[in-house]
Phi, psi and omega in degrees: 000139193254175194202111178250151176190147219245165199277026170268338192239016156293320189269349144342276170316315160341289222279350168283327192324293198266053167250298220269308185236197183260153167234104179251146175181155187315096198225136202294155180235102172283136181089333225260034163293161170267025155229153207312156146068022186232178184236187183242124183267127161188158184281153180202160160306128183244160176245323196253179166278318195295306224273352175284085170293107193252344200258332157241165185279153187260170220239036168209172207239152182242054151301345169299320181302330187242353175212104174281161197250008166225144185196138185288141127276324156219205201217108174252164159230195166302328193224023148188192166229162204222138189291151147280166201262147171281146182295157187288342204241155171298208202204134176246041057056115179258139153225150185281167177306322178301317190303311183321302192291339204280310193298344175288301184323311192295314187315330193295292181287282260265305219256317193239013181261118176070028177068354174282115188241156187297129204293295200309331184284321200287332178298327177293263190335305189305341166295331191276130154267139166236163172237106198271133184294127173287149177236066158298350158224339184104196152214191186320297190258022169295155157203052183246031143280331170292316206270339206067031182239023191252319215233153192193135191237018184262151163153143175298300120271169191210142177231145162254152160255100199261162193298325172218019165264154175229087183292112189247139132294096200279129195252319209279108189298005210260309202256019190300304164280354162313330188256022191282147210028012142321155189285102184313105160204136200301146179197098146232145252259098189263165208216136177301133146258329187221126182289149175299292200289187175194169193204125165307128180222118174297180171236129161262100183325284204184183218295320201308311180323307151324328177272346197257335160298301206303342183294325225285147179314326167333315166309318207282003171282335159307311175306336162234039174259314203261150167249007186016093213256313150108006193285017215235300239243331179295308176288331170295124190312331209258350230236132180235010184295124154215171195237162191216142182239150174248142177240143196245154206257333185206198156304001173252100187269015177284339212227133165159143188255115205322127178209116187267151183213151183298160202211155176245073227273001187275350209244162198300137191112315237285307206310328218309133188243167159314097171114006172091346191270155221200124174245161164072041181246046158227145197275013112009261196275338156322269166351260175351307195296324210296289176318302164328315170294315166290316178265009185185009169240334176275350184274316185298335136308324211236010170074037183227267143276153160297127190296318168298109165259025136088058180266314181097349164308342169288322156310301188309315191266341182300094197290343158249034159068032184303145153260093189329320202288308159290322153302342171286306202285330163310332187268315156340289202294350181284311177325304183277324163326278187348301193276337159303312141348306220273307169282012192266000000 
């Protein structure tokens, strides 16, 4: 059932909303960019319709709403521990179709990896309802028609955003009465087809190829390129690495509490082991780990898709103009040298 309604009774509908839920969504910070005068997009909690930045893509992803990139877990003393509490109320989230498929991938890790499932992500997820934001042309550095990742039917809802109109599509019987004397009128939800870029993802036949990739000279153009920085991997919808601190509250190192924060495989360190030992320390072969992971290891554990869904943020955050789309077709055009090799 489609629905139109102009944003007074849109923020109506809000505020019934959030009796029940959180309302997360892309929302502008004026100034708070990382360069003068510019501003930063990200999800946060909204009250109103008007507070949804819709019109660019933001510049974070929104896995921060179920994996925050600093987050508590539990609260320890000397003699027992208390988990932190999950919000109380559901979780509401407009997302684009990419964010959508990205929240499945993270489901792959947090839920189905090795039969482990995260406690703190699963308290989260089961909360969420989405509303997916239509997306019909992209931007620049978008590529999620190469990933298959531009169209999606999982949601609860679907929104178009008009200058003071709101089109909404109801799939979910849960929100049926949120739209009761609303204005009726058909809407579905259109979707990209087609990207300025576009991108090749080689297929790796077997390990020799694979082993004959991770060598190929390509990677050493990174090394006095990436500065590793890690911000390519903080923006990325996909990326699930964290790292955990314990914090002491006082002098009594008995008493304080456990807190995971996002990690990075990019940034110098990452690798550092118990005893000096150390991997990956050129930022090279990071790059390599990094790429490998997304085009090829994550599809090869779990048979399905490719870990990357062509949101394109890594570019968009990339301070040296690194490009994901190019560094693949290069890792492509290595594939096949290789296998020309190989029958030579």
């Amino acid at each position: 059932m489609g629905y139109r309604m102009d944003l007074k009774d849109a923020d109506r509908m809000f505020a019934k909303l959030q009796e029940e839920y959180e309302i997360w969504a892309p929302k502008r910070f004026v100034g708070k960019g990382r360069y003068s005068d510019t501003d930063l997009i990200k999800y946060a909690r909204v009250d109103r319709a008007e507070e949804i930045e819709y019109r660019e893509k933001s510049d974070f992803p929104a896995k921060e709403v179920l994996s925050p990139i600093t987050q508590s877990l539990f609260y320890f003393t000397e003699d027992e521990f208390i988990e932190s509490k999950a919000v109380s109320k559901k979780l509401l989230i407009f997302m684009r179709p990419c964010d959508i498929h990205a929240q499945h991938h993270q489901e792959k890790i947090y839920l189905t990896n090795g039969g482990y499932e995260d406690i703190y992500y699963k308290r989260m997820n089961e909360k969420v309802k989405i509303v997916m934001m239509e997306c019909g042309k992209g931007w620049d550095t978008c590529f999620c028609v190469s990933m298959g990742t531009n169209r999606t039917d999982d949601y609860s809802m679907a929104v178009r955003f008009g200058e003071d109109v709101l089109e909404f599509q109801v799939k979910d019987d849960a929100f049926a009465s949120y739209f009761e004397g609303m204005e009726e009128c058909p809407f579905e939800p259109q979707f990209v087809e087609k990207n300025e870029l576009t991108l090749t993802v080689p297929e790796i036949p077997d390990k020799e190829v694979l082993t004959k990739l991770k060598e190929h000279p390509m990677w050493r153009q990174f090394d006095g390129r990436c500065i590793s920085c890690g911000a390519c991997t903080v923006a990325c919808s996909t990326c699930t690495c964290f790292t955990t601190t314990d914090i002491i509250y006082n002098e009594n190192r008995n008493v304080g509490e456990r807190k995971r924060t996002s990690a990075s495989c990019q940034v110098k360190d990452f690798t550092d082991m118990a005893g000096g030992m150390s991997f990956r320390n050129r930022a090279g072969d990071r790059m390599r780990y990094k790429v490998l992971h997304k085009f090829h290891d994550y599809k090869a554990r779990f048979k399905d898709y490719h870990m990357c869904v062509g949101c394109g943020r890594c570019m968009d955050r990339c301070p040296e103009y690194i490009s994901i789309v190019a560094t693949v077709n290069k890792m492509a055009d290595a594939v096949e040298e290789i296998k020309a090799g190989r029958q030579a």
